[in-house]
KOLMIGU-238867 format. One record per residue (C-alpha): x, y, z; residue in three letters. Coordinates in steps of 0.1 Angstrom, whole numbers, plus 5000, padded with zeros to 4 digits. Example, Ala and Ser with C-alpha at 12.3 -4.5 7.8 and 13.67 -1.06 7.14 Angstrom:
BEGIN
X, Y, Z, r
5123, 4955, 5078, ALA
5137, 4989, 5071, SER
This chain:
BEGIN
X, Y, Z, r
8870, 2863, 6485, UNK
8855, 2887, 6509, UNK
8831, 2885, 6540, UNK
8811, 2913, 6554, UNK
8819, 2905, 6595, UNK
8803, 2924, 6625, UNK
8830, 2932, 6649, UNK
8824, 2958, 6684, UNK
8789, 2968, 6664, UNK
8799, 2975, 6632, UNK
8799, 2959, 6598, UNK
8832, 2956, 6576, UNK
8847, 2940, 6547, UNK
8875, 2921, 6554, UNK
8896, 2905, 6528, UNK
8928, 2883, 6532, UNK
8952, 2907, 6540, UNK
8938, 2940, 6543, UNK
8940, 2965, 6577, UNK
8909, 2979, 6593, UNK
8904, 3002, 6618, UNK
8879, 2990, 6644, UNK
8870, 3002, 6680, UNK
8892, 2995, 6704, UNK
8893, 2956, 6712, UNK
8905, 2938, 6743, UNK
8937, 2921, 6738, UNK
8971, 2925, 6735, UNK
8993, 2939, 6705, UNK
9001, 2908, 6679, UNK
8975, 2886, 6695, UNK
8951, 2868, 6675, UNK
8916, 2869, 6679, UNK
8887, 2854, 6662, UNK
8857, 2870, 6651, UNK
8824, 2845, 6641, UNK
8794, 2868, 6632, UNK
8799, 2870, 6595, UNK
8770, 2883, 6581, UNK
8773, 2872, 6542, UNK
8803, 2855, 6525, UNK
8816, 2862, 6489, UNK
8836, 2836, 6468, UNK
8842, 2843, 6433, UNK
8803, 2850, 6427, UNK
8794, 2823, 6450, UNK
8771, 2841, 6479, UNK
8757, 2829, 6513, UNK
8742, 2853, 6524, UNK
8739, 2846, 6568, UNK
8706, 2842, 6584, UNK
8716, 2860, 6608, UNK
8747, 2849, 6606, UNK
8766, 2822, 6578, UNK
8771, 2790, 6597, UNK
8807, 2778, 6603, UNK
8820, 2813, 6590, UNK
8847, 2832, 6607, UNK
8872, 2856, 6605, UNK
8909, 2851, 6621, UNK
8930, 2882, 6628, UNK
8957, 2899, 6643, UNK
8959, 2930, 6667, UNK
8986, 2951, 6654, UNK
8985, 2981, 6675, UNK
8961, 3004, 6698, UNK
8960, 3040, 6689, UNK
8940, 3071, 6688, UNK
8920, 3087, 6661, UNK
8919, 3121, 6650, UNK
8904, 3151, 6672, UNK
8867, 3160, 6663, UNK
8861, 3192, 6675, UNK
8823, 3200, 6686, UNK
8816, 3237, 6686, UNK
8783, 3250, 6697, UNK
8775, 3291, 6697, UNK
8744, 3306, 6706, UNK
8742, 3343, 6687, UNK
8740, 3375, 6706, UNK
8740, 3357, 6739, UNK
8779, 3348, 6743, UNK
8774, 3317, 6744, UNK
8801, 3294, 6728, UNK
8816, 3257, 6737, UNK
8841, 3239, 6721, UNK
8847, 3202, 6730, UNK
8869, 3176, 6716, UNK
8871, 3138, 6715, UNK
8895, 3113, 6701, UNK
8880, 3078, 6700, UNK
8900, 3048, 6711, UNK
8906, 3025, 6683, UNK
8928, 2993, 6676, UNK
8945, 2983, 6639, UNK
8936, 2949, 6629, UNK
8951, 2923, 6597, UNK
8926, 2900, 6579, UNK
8947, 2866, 6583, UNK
8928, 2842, 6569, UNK
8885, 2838, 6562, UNK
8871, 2803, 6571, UNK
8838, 2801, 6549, UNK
């Protein structure tokens, strides 16, 4: 069984069990929280597909720690002018488990 959930703006698969990686979420490390926009809901070929969203669906999780992604470097250059710029950014993000899918 799987569910396609919207969590901070974006759309994921979650299954029972797996880890995602999703911006960073208020809340402490091992608290639960509760997401309920699931878009469409997969069990075993059965599919309800949400208008918007599928009614009494949600998603129960765990925080399991806040971290940082990897460095994106943005380099701009302008030829024959000496113009260069390099900037970086590391995006905030928190590790969540897929505890258990209420469909």
């Amino acid at each position: 069984m799987y569910v396609i959930v919207e969590i901070a703006g974006q759309q994921f698969k979650a299954e029972k069990g797996r880890k995602l990686y999703v911006h960073r979420l208020p809340g402490e490390e091992n608290s639960s929280v509760s997401f309920d926009k699931v878009l469409l809901a997969d069990n075993d070929g059965q599919v309800k597909v949400g208008a918007p969203v599928v009614e009494g669906a949600s998603v129960k999780c765990k925080i399991l720690k806040h971290l940082k992604d990897d460095k994106v470097l943005v380099f701009k250059k302008k030829r024959r002018t000496g113009y260069q710029k390099q900037n970086g950014h590391r995006q905030f993000l928190s590790q969540i488990l897929v505890e258990e899918i209420v469909a």
